[in-house]
C-alpha positions as CSV (number, residue, x, y, z in Angstrom):
1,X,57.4,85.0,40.1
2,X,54.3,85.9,41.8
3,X,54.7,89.8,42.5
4,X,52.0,91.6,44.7
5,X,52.7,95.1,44.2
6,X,50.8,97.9,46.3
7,X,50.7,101.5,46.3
8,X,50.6,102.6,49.9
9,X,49.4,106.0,49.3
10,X,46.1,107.3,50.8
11,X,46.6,111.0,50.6
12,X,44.8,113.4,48.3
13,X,46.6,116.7,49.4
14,X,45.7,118.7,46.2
15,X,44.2,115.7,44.1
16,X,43.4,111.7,44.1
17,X,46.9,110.7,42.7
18,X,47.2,107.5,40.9
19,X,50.0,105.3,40.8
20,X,51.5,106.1,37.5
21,X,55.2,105.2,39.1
22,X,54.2,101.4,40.2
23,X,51.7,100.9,37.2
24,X,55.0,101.3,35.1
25,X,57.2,99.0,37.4
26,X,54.0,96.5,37.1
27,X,54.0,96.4,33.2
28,X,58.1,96.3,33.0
29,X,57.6,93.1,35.8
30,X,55.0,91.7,33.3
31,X,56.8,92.2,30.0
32,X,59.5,90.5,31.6
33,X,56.9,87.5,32.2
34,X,56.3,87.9,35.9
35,X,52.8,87.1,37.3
36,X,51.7,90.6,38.7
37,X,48.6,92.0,40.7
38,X,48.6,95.8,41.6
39,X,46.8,97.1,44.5
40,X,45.8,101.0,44.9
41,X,45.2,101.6,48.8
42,X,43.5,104.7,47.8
43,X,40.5,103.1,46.8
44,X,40.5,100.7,49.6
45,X,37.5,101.4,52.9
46,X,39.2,98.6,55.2
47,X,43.1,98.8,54.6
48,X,44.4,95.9,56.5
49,X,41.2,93.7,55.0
50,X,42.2,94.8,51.8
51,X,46.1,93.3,52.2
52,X,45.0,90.2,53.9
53,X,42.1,89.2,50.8
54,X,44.5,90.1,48.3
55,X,47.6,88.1,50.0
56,X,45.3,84.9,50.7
57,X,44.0,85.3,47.4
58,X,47.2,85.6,45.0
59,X,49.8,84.2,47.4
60,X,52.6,86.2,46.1
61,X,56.5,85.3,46.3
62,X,57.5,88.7,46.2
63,X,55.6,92.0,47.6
64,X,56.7,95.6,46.6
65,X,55.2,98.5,48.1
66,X,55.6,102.0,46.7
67,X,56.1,105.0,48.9
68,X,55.0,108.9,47.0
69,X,55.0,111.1,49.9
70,X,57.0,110.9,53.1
71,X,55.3,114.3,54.7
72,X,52.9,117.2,53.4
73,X,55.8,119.5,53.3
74,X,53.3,121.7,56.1
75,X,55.5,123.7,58.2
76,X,52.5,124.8,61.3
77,X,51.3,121.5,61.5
78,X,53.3,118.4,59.8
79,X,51.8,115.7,59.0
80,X,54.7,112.4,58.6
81,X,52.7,109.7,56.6
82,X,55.0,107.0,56.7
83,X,53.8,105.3,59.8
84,X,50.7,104.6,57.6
85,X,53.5,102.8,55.4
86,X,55.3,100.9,58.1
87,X,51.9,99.7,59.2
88,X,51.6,98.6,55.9
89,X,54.9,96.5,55.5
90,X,54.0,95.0,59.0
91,X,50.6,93.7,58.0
92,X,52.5,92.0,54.5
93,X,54.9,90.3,56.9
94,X,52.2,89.5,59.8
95,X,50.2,87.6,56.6
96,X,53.2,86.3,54.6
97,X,56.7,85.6,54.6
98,X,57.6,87.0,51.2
99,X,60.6,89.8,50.8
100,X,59.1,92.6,50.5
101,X,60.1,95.6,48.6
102,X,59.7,100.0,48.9
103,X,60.8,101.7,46.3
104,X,58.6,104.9,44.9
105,X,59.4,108.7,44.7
106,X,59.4,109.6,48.6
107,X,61.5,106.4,49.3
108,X,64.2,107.4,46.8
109,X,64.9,110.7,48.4
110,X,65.6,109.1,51.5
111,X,66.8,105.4,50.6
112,X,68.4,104.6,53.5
113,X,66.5,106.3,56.5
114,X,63.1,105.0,54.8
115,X,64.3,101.3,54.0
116,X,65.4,101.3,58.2
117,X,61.7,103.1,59.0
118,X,59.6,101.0,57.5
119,X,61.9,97.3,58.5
120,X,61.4,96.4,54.9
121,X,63.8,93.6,53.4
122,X,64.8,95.5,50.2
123,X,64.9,99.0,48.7
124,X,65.0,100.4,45.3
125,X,66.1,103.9,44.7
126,X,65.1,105.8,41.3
127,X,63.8,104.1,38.1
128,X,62.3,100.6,39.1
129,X,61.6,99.5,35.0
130,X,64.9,98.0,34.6
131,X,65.8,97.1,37.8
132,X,62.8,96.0,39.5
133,X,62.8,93.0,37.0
134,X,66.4,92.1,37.5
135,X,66.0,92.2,41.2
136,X,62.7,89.7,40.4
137,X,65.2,87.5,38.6
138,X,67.7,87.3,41.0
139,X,65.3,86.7,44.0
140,X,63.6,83.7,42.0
141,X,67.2,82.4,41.5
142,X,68.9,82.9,45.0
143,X,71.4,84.7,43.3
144,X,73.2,88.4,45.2
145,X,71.6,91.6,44.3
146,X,75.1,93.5,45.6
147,X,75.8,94.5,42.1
148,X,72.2,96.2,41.0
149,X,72.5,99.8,40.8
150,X,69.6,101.8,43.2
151,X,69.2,98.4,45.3
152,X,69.0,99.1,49.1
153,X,70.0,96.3,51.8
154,X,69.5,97.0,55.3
155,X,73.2,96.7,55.5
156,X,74.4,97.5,52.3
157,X,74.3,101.1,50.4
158,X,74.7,100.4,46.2
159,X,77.9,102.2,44.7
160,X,76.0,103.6,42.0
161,X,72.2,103.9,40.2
162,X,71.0,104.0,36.8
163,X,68.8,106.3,34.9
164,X,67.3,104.9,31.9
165,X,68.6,107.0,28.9
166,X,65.6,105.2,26.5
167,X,62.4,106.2,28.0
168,X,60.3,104.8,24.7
169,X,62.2,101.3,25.5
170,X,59.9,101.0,28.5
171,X,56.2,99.8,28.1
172,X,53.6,102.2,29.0
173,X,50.2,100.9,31.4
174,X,47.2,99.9,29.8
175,X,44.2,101.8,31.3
176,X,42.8,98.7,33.1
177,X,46.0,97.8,34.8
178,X,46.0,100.8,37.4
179,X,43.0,103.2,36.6
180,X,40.2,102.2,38.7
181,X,36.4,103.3,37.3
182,X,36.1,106.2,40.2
183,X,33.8,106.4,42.4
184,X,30.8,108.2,42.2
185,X,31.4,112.1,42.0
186,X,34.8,111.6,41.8
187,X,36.3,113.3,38.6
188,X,40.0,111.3,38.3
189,X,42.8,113.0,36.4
190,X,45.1,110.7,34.8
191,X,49.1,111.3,35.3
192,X,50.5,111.4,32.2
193,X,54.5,111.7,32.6
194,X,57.0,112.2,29.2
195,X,59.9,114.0,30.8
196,X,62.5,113.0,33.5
197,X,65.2,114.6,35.3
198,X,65.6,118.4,35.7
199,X,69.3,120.5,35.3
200,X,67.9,123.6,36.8
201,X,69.0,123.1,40.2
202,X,66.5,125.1,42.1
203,X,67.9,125.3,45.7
204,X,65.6,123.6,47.4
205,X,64.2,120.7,45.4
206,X,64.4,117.1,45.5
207,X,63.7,115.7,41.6
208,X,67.8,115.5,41.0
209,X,67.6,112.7,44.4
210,X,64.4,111.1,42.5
211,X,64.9,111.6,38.3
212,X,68.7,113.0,38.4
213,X,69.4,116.2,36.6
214,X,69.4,114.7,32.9
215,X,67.1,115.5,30.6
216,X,65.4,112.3,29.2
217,X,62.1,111.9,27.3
218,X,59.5,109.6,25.6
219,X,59.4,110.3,21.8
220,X,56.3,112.9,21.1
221,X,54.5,109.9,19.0
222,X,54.8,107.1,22.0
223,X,53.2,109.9,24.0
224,X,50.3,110.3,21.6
225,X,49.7,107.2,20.8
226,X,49.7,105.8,25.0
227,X,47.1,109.4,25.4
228,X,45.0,108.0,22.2
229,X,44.6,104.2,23.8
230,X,43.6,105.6,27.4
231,X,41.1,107.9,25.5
232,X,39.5,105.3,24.0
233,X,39.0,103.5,26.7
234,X,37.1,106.5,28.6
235,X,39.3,108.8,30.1
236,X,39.7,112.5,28.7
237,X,41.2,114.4,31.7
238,X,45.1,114.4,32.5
239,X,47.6,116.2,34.2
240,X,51.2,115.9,33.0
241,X,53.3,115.4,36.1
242,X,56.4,116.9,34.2
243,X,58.1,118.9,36.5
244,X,58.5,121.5,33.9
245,X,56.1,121.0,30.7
246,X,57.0,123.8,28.4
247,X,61.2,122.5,28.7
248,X,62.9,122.3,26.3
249,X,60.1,124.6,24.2
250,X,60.6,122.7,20.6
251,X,59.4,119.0,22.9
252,X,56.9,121.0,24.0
253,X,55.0,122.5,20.8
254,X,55.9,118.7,18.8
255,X,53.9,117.0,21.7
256,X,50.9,119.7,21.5
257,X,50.9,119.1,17.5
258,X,50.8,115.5,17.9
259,X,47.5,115.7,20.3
260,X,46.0,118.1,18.0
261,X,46.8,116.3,15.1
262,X,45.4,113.4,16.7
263,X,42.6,115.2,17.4
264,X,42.1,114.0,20.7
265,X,39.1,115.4,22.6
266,X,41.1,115.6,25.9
267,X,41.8,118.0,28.6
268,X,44.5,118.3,30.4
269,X,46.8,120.7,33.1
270,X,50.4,121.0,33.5
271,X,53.5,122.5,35.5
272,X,54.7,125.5,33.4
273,X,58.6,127.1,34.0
274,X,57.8,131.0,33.6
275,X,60.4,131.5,30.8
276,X,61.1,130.3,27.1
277,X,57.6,130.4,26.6
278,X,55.9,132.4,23.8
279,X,52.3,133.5,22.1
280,X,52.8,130.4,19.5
281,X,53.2,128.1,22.2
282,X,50.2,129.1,24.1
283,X,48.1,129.1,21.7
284,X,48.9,125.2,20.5
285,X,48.9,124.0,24.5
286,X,45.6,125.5,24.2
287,X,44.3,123.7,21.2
288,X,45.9,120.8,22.1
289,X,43.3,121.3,25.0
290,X,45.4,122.9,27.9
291,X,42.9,124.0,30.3
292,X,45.0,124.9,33.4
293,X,48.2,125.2,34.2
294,X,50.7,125.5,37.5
295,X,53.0,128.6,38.1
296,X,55.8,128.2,40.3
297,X,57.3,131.0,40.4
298,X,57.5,131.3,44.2
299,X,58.6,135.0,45.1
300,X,58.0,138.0,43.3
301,X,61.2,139.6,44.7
302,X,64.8,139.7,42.3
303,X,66.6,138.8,45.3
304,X,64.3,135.6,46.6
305,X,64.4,134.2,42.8
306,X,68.5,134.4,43.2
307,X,68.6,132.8,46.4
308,X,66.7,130.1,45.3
309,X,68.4,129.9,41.5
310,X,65.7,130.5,39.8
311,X,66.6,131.1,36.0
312,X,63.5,134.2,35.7
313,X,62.8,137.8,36.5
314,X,59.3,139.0,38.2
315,X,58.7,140.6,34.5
316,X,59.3,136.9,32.8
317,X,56.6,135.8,35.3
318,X,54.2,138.3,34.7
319,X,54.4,138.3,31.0
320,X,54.0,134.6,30.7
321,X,50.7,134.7,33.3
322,X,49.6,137.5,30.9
323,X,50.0,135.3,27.7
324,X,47.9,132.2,29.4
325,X,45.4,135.0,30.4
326,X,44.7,136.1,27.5
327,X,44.0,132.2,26.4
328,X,41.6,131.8,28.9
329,X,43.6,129.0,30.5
330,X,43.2,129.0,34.3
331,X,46.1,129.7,36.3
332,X,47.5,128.4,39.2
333,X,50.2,130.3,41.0
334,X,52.4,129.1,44.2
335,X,54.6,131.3,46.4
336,X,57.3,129.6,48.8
337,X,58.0,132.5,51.4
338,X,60.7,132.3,53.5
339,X,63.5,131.8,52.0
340,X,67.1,132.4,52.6
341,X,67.6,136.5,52.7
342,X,63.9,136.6,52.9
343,X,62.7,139.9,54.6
344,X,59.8,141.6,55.6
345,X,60.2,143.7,52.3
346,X,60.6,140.7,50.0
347,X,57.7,139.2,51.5
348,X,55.6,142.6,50.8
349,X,57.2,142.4,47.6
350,X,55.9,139.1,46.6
351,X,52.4,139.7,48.3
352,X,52.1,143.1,45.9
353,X,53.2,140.9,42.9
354,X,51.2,138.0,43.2
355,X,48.3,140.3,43.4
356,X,49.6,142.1,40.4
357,X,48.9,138.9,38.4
358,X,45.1,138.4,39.0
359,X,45.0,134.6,39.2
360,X,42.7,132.0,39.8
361,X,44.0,130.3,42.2
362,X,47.0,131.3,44.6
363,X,48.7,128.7,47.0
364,X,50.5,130.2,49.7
365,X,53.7,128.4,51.6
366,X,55.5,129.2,54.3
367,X,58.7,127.6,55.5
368,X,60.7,125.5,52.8
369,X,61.1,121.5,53.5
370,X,64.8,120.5,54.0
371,X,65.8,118.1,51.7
372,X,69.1,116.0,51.6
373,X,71.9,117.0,49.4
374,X,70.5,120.2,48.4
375,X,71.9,124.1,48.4
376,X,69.3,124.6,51.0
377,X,70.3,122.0,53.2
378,X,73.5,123.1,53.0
379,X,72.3,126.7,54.1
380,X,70.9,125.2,56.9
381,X,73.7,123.2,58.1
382,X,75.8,126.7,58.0
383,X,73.7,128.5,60.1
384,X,73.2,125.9,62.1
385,X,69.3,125.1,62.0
386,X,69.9,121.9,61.2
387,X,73.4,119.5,62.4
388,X,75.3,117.3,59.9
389,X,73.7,113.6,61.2
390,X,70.1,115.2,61.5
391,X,68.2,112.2,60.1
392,X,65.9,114.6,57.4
393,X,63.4,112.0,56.8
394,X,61.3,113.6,59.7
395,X,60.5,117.2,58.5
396,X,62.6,119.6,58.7
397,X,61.7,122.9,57.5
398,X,64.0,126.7,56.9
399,X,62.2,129.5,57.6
400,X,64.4,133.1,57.8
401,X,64.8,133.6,61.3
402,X,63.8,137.3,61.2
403,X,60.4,136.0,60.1
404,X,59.5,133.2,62.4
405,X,56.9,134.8,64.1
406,X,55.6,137.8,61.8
407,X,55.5,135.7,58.9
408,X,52.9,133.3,60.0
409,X,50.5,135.8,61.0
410,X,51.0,138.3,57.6
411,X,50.0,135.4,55.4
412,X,47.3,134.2,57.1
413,X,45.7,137.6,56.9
414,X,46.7,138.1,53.4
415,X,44.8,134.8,52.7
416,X,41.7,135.8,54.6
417,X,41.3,138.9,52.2
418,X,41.2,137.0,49.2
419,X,39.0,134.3,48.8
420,X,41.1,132.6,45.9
421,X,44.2,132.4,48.0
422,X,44.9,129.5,50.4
């Protein structure tokens, strides 16, 4: 089949994302000898031009469209980017009448409120490598999708989905296939993902509705080898999109070994846990060419960390900061205030703390996004903030009551102090 695929995203936020999710789908679709095109919004002036060229020009029988964000998770002033989407699916249908297909991180958190948004034929929930190419196959047969796993009808909710337990069975993307040569003065850093799933359970997150809680992962040499082709063909800056790179520690330090062994000239930033990290680890993430790294440690108070089942102490925090310090790798810390049992003295707590750590860069949130089936939602159900057939696909955020008002103001003023917190 003919299989348009598109990634509907247009937001920067914190960075110029690109579409390591659909380039995958795209090179599972054309292992599996489908005729694919993949089309990146984000570099695209005239959107609707854009659809209508590429859908005149390739004719496709299927489309898919991909769906990262559904809000900026911005509790003063939302911003809900799926109408952007919707607008997207309509324009497909307005130029063609080809099933088309969301599927993408933000769509599987919300599979069945999204699929009904955006009046789009089919959804897929979670990995798309194994069943995006069955669902191809099916459609180019006539035959029932009812028994995929992850597949969305607008009538039908799947029994089950599957998470692929052999992550080096799936092809990586080729460079050309889904990074565009950027445009001038923009600096792209390539997504570079070898880890899914996360056990940890923090309270609040949504990875278990997208990756599931197991623990899969490329091979270290698949990794290196994939990082070694896109070097060659020009690109040395990455960002591992891992939600937690240095877990378990042992992948970790095999996959730095294997870059410097390869002697890649690359540099690259990642998502660190703050705990099971030591000095010998460091120091290889640096050599391997770690030049920056993400700290989510999110409160500074014993109590906060608790309430959102966080698996560190303050002191783990601070004496992992100090080790990438003393590297001279930059370092990016995030607070998320609010929380349940949040008070005024937690807050103060966390404000002291985080200054405590001298970093480079601080990102301040306040309010924590509701997401389905998590221990905050549940909270929030409780105490009532939110009710049981609340449709959370429009943002929903928890905030400690106490705080509503004094919280907004505290942080804003702590922000204007320092120049390197925002």
């Amino acid at each position: 089949m003919k299989v348009l695929l598109i990634s509907a995203n247009t937001e920067t936020i914190n960075l110029r994302p690109l579409p390591l999710g659909l380039a995958r789908v795209a090179a599972a679709a054309a292992q599996a000898a489908h005729e694919v095109v993949l089309v990146n919004l984000m570099f695209e002036g005239d959107v609707r031009a854009a659809l209508q060229d590429r859908i005149d020009e390739f004719r496709p029988d299927v489309i898919g469209v991909s769906v990262r964000n559904i809000d900026d998770q911005n509790m003063a002033d939302p911003r809900f980017f799926l109408p952007a989407v919707r607008e997207v699916v309509a324009e497909c249908r307005r130029a063609l009448p080809a099933p088309v297909i969301v599927g993408g991180a933000g769509y599987s958190i919300f599979p069945e409120g999204a699929l009904r948004y955006l009046v789009a034929d089919i959804g897929v929930q979670g990995e798309g490598e194994s069943v995006f190419p069955a669902l191809l196959e099916r459609l180019a047969h006539g035959s029932s999708v009812d028994d995929l796993p992850g597949v969305y009808l607008p009538e039908r909710v799947p029994a089950r989905r599957s998470f692929l337990r052999n992550l080096d069975g799936l092809p990586l993307p080729e460079a050309a296939q889904w990074i565009p040569l950027p445009p001038a003065g923009c600096d792209l850093w390539v997504p570079v993902q070898t880890r899914r799933g996360c056990p940890l359970d923090c309270s609040y997150c949504s990875t278990p509705a997208i990756e599931g809680r197991s623990l899969r992962r490329h091979s270290p040499e698949v990794i290196v080898a994939w990082l070694a082709r896109l070097a060659r063909a020009g690109y040395r800056h990455f960002n591992f999109v891992d939600n937690t790179f240095n877990l378990p520690p042992y992948y970790a330090e095999a996959l730095c070994r294997g870059i410097i062994d390869a002697a890649l000239d690359i540099e690259w930033w990642c998502i660190i846990y703050p705990k099971w990290v030591d000095r010998a680890l460091v120091g290889r993430m640096a050599r391997a060419g770690c030049r920056q790294i993400s700290l989510g440690f999110e409160s500074g108070a014993g109590s906060i960390l608790r309430s959102l089942n966080k698996r560190f102490s303050p002191a783990e925090v601070k004496a992992v900061s100090e080790m990438f310090r003393e590297a001279g790798i930059e370092r990016r810390g995030f607070l998320l205030l609010g929380a349940p049992g949040e008070t005024r003295e937690t807050v103060e707590e966390s404000l002291a703390f985080a200054d405590s750590l001298q970093l480079d860069y601080l990102k301040v949130t306040v309010g924590l996004r509701i997401y389905p089936h998590t221990a905050l939602a549940e909270t929030a159900l409780a105490e009532g903030l939110i009710q049981a057939e609340d449709d959370l696909l429009f943002p929903r955020f928890y905030l400690a009551p106490a705080l509503r008002e004094w919280l907004p103001e505290r942080v804003a003023a702590y922000q204007a102090a320092r120049p390197w917190a925002v």
